[in-house]
C-alpha positions in Angstrom: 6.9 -9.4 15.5 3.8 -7.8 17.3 3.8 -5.0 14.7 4.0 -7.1 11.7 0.9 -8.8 13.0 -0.8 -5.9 13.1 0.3 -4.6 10.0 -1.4 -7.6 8.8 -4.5 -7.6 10.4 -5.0 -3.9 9.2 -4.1 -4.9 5.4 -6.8 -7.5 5.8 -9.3 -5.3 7.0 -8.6 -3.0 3.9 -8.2 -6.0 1.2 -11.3 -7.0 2.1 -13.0 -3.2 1.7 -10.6 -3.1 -1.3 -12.2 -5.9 -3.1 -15.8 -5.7 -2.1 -15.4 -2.2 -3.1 -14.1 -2.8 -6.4 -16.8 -5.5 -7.0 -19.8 -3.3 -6.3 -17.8 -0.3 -8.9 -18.0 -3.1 -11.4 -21.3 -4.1 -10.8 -22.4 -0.6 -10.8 -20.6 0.9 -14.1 -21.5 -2.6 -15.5 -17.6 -3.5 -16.6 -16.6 -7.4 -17.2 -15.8 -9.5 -14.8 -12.4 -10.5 -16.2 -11.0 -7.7 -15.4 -12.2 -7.7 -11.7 -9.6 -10.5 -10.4 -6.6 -8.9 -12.1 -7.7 -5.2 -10.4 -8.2 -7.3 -7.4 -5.2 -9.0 -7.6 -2.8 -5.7 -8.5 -4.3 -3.6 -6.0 -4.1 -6.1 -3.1 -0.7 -6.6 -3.9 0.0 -3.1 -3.6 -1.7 -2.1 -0.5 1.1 -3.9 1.9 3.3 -1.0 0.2 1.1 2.2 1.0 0.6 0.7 4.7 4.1 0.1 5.1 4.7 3.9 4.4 1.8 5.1 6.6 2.6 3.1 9.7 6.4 4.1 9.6 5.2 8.4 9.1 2.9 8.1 11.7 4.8 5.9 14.4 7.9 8.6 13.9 5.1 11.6 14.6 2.7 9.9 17.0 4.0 12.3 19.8 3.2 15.6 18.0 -0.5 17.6 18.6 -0.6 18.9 15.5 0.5 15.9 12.8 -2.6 15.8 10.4 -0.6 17.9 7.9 2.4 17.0 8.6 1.5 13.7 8.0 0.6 14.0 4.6 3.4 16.0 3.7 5.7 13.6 4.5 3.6 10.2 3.0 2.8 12.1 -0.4 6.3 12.1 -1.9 6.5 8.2 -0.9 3.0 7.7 -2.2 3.3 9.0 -5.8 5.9 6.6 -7.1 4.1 4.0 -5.7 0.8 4.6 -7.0 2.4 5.8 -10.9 4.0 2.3 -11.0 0.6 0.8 -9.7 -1.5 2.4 -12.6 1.3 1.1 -15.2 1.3 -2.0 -14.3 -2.7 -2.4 -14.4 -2.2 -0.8 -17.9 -0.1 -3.5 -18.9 -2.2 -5.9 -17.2 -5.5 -4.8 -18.9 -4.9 -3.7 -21.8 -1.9 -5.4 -23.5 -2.3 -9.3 -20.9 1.8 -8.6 -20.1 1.9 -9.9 -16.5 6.0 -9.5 -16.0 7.0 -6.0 -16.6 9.7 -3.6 -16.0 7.7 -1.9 -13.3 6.8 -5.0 -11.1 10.4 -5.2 -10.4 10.6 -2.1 -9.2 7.5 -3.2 -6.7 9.7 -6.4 -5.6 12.5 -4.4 -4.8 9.8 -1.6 -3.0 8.7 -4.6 -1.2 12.5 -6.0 -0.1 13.3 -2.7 1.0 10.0 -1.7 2.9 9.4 -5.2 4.7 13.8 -5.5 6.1 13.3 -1.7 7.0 9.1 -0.6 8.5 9.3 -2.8 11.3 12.6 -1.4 12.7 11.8 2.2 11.7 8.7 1.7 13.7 9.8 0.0 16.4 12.4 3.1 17.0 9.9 5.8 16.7 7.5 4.6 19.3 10.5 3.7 21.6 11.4 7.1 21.1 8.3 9.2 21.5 7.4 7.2 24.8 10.5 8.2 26.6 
């Protein structure tokens, strides 16, 4: 339970960052506002996912020295799906106002999968590494 909490925390922390972030891009390159709560929306939605990935890879290497690369090689190949299906559902979002697609099913079932399985699989590899 103690993990989920902070997996929570931490996507707060970056939602927040997220979405002033993306506010000050559209401010900046001068884009309409109705398209800033449905980026907003999407890509706070799909953070949960990439955090998810990231706290299970580096829970089962936090007791290697040299994990930087290793790290990323083993996110990457979780990452891509993800953020492909993330840049076609904001193309259907934006450009053609579908909010129900093929590929948001996908994300539920990411999402069903990801939130039975992360805690466990992080649980385990910090019990493990502090033996």
């Amino acid at each position: 339970m103690l993990i989920i909490i902070k997996m929570f925390i931490r996507w707060l922390y970056i939602s927040i960052a997220l979405s002033l972030g993306i506010f000050i891009g559209f401010t900046l390159f001068n884009l309409d506002y109705i398209y800033y709560f449905k980026t907003t929306s999407v890509l706070i939605i799909i953070t949960p996912l990439l955090l998810f990935i990231g706290s299970i890879s580096s829970a089962l290497l936090v007791g290697l020295k040299e994990k930087s690369i290793l790290i990323s090689l083993l996110t990457l190949p979780f990452y891509i799906p993800i953020l492909i299906l993330t840049i076609t559902v904001l193309k259907y979002i934006l450009e053609k106002n579908i909010i129900f697609s093929n590929s948001i099913i996908v994300f539920v079932f990411f999402y069903l999968i990801l939130i039975s399985i992360a805690p466990q699989i992080v649980i385990y590899g910090l019990k493990t590494w502090s033996e």
